[in-house]
C-alpha positions in Angstrom: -4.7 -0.9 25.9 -3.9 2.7 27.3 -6.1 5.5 27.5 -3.8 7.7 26.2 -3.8 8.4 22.4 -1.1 8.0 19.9 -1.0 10.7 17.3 -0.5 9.5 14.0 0.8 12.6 11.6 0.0 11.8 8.1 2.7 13.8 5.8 0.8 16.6 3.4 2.5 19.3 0.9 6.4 19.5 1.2 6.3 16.3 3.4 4.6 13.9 1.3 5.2 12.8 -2.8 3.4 11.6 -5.8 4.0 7.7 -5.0 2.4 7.1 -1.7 -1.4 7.4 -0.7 -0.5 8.7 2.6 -4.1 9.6 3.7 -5.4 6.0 2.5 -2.2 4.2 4.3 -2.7 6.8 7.5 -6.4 5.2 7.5 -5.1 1.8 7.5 -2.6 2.4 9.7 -5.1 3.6 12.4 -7.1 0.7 12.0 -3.9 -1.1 13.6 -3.1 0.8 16.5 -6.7 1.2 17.2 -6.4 -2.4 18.2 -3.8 -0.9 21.1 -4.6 2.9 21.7 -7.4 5.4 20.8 -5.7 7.3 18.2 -5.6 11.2 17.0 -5.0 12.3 13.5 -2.8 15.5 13.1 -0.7 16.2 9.7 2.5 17.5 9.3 0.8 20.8 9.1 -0.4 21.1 12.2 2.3 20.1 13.8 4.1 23.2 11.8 1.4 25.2 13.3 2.0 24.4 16.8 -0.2 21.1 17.8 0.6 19.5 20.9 2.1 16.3 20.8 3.3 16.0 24.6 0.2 14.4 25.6 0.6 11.4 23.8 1.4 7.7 24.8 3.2 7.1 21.0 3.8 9.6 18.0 3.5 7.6 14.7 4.6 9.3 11.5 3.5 8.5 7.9 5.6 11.2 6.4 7.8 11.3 2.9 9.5 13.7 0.5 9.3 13.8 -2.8 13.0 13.3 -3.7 13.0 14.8 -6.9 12.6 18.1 -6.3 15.0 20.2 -3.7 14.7 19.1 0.1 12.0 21.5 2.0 13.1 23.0 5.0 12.9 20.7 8.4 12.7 22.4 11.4 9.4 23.5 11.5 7.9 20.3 11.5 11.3 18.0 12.9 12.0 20.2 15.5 8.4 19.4 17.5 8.9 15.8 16.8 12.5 16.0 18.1 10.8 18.2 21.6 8.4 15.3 22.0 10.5 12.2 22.0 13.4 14.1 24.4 10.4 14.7 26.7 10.0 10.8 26.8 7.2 10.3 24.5 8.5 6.9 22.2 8.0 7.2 18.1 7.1 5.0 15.7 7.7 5.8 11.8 6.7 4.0 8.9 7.8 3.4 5.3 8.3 6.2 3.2 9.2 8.4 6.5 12.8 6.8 6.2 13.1 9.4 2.7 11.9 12.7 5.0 13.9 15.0 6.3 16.9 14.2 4.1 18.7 17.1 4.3 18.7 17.1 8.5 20.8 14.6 9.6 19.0 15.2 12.9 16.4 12.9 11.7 18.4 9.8 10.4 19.6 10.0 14.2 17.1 9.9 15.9 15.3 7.4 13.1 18.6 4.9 13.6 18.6 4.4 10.2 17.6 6.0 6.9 17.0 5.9 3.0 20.6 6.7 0.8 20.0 8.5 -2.0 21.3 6.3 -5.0 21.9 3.3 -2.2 18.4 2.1 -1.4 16.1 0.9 -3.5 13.1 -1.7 -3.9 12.9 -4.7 -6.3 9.0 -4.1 -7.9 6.1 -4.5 -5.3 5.4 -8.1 -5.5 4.5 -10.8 -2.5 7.5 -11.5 -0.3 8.4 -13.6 2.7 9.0 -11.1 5.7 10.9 -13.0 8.6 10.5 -10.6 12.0 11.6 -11.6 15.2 11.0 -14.1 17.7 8.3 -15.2 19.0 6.6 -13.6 15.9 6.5 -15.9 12.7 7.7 -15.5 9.2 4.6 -13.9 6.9 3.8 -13.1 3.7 3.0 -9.7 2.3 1.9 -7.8 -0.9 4.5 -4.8 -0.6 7.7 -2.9 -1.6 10.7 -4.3 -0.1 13.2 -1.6 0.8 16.9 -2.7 0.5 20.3 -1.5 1.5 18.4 0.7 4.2 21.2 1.8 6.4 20.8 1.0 9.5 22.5 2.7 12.9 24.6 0.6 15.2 22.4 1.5 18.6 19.6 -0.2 16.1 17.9 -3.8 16.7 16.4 -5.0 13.8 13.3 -6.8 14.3 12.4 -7.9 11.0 14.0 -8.8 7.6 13.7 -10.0 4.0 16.4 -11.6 1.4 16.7 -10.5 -1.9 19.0 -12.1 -4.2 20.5 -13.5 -1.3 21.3 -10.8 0.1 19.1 -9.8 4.0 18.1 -6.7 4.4 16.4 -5.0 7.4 12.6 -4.2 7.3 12.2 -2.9 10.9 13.9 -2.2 13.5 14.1 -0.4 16.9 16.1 1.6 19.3 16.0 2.3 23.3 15.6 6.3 24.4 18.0 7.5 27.9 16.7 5.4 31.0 13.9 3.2 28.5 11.8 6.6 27.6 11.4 8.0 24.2 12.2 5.0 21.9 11.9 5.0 18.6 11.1 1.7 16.2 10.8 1.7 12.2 8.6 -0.5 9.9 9.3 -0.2 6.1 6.2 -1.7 5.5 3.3 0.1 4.1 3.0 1.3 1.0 0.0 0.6 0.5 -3.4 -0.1 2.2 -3.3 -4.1 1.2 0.0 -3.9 3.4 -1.9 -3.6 6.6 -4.7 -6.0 6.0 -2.2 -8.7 6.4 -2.0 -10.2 9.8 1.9 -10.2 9.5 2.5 -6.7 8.9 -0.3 -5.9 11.7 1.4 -8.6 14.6 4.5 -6.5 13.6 3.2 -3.2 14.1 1.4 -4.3 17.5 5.0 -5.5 18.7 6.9 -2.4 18.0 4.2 -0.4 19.5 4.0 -2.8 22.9 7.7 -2.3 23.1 7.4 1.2 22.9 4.9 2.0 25.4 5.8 -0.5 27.4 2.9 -2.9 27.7 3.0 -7.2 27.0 0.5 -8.4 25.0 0.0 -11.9 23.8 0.2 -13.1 20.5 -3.1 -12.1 18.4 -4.5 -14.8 17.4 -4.7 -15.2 13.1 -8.6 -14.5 12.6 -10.2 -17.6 10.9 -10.3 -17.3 7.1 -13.5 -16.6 5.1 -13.2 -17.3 2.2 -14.9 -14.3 0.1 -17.5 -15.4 -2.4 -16.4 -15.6 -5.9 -18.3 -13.5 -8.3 -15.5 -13.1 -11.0 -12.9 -14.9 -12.8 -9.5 -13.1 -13.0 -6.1 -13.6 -14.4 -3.3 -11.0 -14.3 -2.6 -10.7 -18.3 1.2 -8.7 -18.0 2.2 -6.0 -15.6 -0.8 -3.9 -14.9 -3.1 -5.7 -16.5 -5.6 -7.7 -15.1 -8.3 -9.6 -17.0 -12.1 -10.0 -15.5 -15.2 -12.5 -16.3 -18.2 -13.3 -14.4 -17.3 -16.4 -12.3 -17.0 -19.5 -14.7 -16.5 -17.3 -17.4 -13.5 -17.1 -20.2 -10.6 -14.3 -18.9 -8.9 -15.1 -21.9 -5.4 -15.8 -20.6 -2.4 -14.7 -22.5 1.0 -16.7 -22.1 2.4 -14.6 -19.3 -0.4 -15.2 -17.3 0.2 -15.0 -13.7 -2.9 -17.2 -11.9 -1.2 -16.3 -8.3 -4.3 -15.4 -5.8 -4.6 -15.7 -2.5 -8.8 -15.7 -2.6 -8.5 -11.8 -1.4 -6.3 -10.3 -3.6 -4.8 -10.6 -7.3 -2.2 -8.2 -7.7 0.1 -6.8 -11.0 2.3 -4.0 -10.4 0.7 -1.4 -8.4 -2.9 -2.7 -9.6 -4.5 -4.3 -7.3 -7.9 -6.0 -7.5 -9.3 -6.9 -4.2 -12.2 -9.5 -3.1 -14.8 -8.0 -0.8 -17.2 -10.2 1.0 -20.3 -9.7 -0.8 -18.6 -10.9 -4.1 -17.7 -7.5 -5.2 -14.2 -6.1 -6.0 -12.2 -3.0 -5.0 -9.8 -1.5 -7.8 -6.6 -0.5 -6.0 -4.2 2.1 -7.5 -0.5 3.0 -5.6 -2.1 1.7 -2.5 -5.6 3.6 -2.6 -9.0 2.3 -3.5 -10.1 4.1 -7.0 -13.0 2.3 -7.4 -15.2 -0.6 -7.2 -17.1 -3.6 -9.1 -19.8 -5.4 -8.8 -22.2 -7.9 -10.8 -25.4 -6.9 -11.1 -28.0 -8.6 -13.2 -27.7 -7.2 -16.6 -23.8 -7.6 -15.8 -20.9 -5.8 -14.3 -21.6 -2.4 -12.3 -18.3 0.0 -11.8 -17.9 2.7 -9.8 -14.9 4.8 -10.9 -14.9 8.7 -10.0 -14.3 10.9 -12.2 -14.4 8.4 -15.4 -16.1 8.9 -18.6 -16.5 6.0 -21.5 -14.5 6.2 -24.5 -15.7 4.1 -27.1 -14.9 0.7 -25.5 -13.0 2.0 -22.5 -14.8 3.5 -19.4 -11.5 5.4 -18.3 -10.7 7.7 -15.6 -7.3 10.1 -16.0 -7.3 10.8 -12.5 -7.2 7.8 -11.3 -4.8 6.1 -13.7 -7.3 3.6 -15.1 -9.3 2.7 -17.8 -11.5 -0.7 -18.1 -11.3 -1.8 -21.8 -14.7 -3.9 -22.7 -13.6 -7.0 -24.9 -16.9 -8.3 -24.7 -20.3 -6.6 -23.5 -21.2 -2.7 -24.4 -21.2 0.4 -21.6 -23.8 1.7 -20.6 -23.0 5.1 -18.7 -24.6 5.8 -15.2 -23.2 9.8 -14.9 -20.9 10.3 -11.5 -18.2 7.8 -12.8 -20.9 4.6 -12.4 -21.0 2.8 -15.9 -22.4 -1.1 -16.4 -20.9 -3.4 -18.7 -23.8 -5.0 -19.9 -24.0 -8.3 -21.2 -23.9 -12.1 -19.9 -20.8 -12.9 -21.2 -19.2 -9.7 -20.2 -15.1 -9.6 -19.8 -13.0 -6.6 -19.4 -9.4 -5.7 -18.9 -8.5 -3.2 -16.0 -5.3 -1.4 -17.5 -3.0 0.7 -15.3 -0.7 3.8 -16.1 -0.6 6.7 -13.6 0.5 9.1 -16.3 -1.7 9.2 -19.3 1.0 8.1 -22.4 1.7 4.9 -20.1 -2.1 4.2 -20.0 -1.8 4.5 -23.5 0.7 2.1 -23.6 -0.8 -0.2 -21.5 -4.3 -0.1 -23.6 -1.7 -0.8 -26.9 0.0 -3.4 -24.9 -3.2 -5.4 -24.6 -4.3 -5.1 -27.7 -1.2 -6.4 -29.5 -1.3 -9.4 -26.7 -5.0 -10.3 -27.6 -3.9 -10.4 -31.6 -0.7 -12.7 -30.1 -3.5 -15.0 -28.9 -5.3 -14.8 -31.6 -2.4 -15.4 -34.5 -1.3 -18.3 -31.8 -4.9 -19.8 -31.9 -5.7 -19.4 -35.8 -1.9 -21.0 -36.4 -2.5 -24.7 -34.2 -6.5 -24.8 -35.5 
C-alpha cells in the first residue's frame, strides 16, 4: 500500500448522463482502491477549476457523456488529465469513461481504446462469465458487457468476455515513455453490485498494482456467509420481481426466472439485494433507492420520496413502485410505509420514466390474470 492517494474524479454536469449512478459507483469504487491507496475524491469540476492532481500515486476517472445531446467542450477538464499523466502520474478509467470526451480524439489516445458511436454496444445487463488474465481466474459478474470496444494496437488486454461467439475486450492496459504514466481501462462498473464481486475487485487491484508499480499477492476470496433469508423472491418478467415473507407463496408466473446467487436476484436494472440482517436493498441503474425489512406486523419499506397510491406505495423519482397483491399500506410519512399483514406479498415494478412504470404495473397485472385463467382452466 502507498501513502500517496489516488484521486478518483467522479464525472458531474456535462461529463456525466442519465444512465449511470456515478456518485453511487464512485463510492463503490473507492471502497476498492481503499484496499491499495488512501483515496481523494475530486469531480470533474474541480478539476475544471484548477485542483491539483500532480500529487497523486494514480488518477482514476468515473467520467461519461450523455451522447445524445451535442459533445461539451473537453479541454478544460481533458487538458489537466492529459498534464498529469505526461508528468508520469499512471490513470486508471472505468466504464462509461470510454463514451467521454468523444469529440477529442486526444482522449481515445491516450485511453488506447474507446466507445464508436453506432459500433459499440451492450447485450442487456445480465450475469456473464468475465475471463481476465493470468494468474487471475475467470468470474462471474452482474454487469453490462460492452462489445466491439475498439481497442488501440499499443493496448494489452487483460480481460474478456464472448458474446454470441464473438470475444470482446473488457480491460485492458498500456505502458507510458520509460514505464511512467500508464494508463489501464476496466468496462466494468455500471453499477454498485459490479464491485461487490470479488472478480471485478481482483481485477481492479491488478490494473492498479501494475500501474503504480507494486506486486501484491492474490487476495484471498473472503469466506461466504450466507445472508439470512427473510423473504421469498422470484423475478416475475423484466423488472419485475415478486416478494413473500420466507416460506411464503411469490406467486410465480411462467417466465419465472428463480436464478439467485443467496445475495442478489436481479431483472433488468432492478436489483434486490440480501443484507445480513435478513433485510433487502432495492437497487435502481446501479444505486440503492431504498430498503426492506420484515418487521412484526409485516414488511417495512423505506423508499424516499414515495407516496401510496391505492395499492402501490410508489416513488416517481426513483422509478419504482411496490404493488401490494396481498396485505394493506399503512403509510409512515418520509417515504417509510409497512405492508401489513402475515401473508404479505408484493411486486417491486421498475420503469425510470413514468409511462414505462405504467407499463410495467399493466404488465403485471395482465400476467397475474394469465395465472389465474391458467389455474381456473386445469382445476
Amino acid at each position: 500500500m502507498t501513502d500517496r492517494p489516488a484521486l478518483l474524479v467522479t464525472g458531474v454536469g456535462a461529463h456525466a448522463d442519465p444512465w449511470h449512478g456515478l456518485a453511487a459507483t464512485g463510492e463503490a469504487l473507492a471502497a476498492v482502491l481503499v484496499e491499495r491507496m488512501p483515496v481523494r475524491r475530486l469531480d470533474t469540476d474541480d478539476v475544471a477549476d484548477g485542483a491539483t492532481l500532480t500529487d497523486a500515486a494514480l488518477l482514476v476517472v468515473n467520467i461519461s457523456a450523455d451522447l445524445g445531446v451535442d459533445a461539451a467542450a473537453a479541454s478544460a477538464v481533458l487538458d489537466p488529465l492529459l498534464d498529469a499523466v505526461a508528468s508520469g502520474i499512471p490513470l486508471l478509467a472505468v466504464h462509461s469513461s470510454s463514451l467521454a470526451f468523444r469529440d477529442d480524439p486526444r482522449w481515445a489516445e491516450l485511453l488506447g481504446g474507446r466507445w464508436v458511436p453506432g459500433v459499440t454496444m451492450h447485450p442487456q445487463i445480465g450475469w456473464s462469465v468475465v475471463q481476465p488474465s493470468a494468474p487471475l481466474p475467470p468470474f462471474r459478474v452482474y454487469d453490462e458487457r460492452y462489445s466491439h470496444l475498439e481497442v488501440g494496437d499499443g493496448s494489452a488486454v487483460r480481460a474478456i468476455h464472448t458474446d454470441d461467439g464473438i470475444t470482446h475486450a473488457l480491460a485492458w492496459s498500456r505502458h507510458g515513455a520509460d514505464g511512467h504514466g500508464g494508463v489501464a481501462y476496466s468496462a466494468l462498473g455500471h453499477g454498485v453490485e459490479a464491485y461487490r464481486a470479488d472478480g471485478t475487485r481482483a481485477l481492479l487491484h491488478a490494473l492498479v498494482d501494475e500501474l503504480v508499480g507494486t506486486d501484491h499477492a492474490l487476495d484471498p476470496a473472503p469466506s461466504a456467509i450466507p445472508p439470512e433469508r427473510a423473504f421469498e423472491a422470484a423475478a416475475l418478467d423484466y423488472e419485475l420481481i415478486a416478494i413473500a415473507p420466507h416460506g411464503g407463496d411469490v406467486g410465480v408466473a411462467g417466465f419465472a426466472d428463480h436464478f439467485d446467487d443467496g445475495e442478489l436476484l436481479a431483472s433488468g436494472y432492478l436489483l434486490l439485494e440480501r443484507l445480513r440482517d435478513g433485510g433487502a436493498a432495492l437497487h435502481s441503474h446501479g444505486r440503492e433507492v431504498g430498503r426492506l425489512a420484515s418487521v412484526d406486523v409485516g414488511l417495512r419499506v423505506d423508499l424516499p420520496g414515495a407516496a401510496i397510491d391505492g395499492r402501490m406505495l410508489r416513488s416517481a423519482d426513483a422509478g419504482i413502485a411496490l404493488v401490494a397483491e396481498h396485505g394493506r399500506w399503512q403509510g409512515g410519512g418520509d417515504g417509510s410505509a409497512i405492508l401489513l399483514g402475515d401473508d404479505w406479498r408484493v411486486v417491486v415494478v421498475h420503469g425510470p420514466a413514468r409511462v414505462k412504470l405504467d407499463n410495467r404495473v399493466r404488465l403485471l397485472d395482465d400476467l397475474r390474470a394469465l395465472t389465474r385463467t391458467q389455474e381456473e382452466r386445469h382445476a
